[in-house]
N, C-alpha and C positions, 0 to 999 in steps of 0.2 A: 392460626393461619401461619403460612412457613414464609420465611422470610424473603424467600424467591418469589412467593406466589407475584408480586410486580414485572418480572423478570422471567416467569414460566415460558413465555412463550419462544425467547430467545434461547432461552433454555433447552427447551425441546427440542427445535432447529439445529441445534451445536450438536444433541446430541443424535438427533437423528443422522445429522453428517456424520459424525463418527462411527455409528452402522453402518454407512453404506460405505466407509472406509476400510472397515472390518472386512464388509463380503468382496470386498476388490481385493486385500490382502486374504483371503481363503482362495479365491481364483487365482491370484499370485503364485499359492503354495501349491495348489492344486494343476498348476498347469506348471511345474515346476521352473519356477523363473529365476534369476539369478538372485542369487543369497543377499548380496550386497542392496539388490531394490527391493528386496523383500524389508530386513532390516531400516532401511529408510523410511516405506511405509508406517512399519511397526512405530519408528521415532514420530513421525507425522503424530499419531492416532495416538501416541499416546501425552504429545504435546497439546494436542485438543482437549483430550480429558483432564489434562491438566488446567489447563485454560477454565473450564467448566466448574472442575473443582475449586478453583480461586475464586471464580467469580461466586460458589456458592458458598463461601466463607467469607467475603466480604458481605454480603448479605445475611450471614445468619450475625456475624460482627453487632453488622449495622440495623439491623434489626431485631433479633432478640436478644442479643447480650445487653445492648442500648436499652432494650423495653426494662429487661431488669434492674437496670441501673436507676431508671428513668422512677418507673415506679415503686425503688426499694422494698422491693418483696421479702427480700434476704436471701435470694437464691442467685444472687450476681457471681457468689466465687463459684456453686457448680457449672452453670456458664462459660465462665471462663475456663474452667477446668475440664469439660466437654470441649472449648474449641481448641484447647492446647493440645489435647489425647488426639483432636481430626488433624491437628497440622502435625503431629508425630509423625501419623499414620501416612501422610502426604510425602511427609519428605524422607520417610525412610521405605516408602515403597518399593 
């Protein structure tokens, strides 16, 4: 089970906003609007997904790194090692 699955359904919601964020910024470009609100958008949209991404690293955190911890499997350092490699990937996006 993923550590969101508590959480899916806000989940979706965020991300379904961020689609139809997306298609308002393509009609933006597409009816060529000015650069500066376009760019603003873009900052929105990707503030959201960021939002999204946080909250599913506090979840996977909090739920499977814990599990492993929890039940000393002996897989707590890939874990940890997996969520170090996604907040890389986060913050040097």
């Amino acid at each position: 089970m993923a550590g969101y699955a508590a959480d899916k359904k806000a989940c979706m919601a965020r991300l379904k906003r961020a689609e139809g964020q997306v298609r308002g910024l393509q009609r933006m470009v597409e009816e060529d609007a000015y650069c500066l609100d376009v760019l603003t958008q873009v900052s929105a949209i990707t503030k959201a997904l960021q939002a999204v991404a946080l909250k599913l690293m506090d979840d996977h955190l909090g739920h499977c790194v814990a599990a492993e911890a929890v039940e000393g499997r002996g897989a707590i350092e890939v874990k940890v090692r997996e969520a170090t490699e996604a907040i890389a990937q986060l913050v040097h996006a």
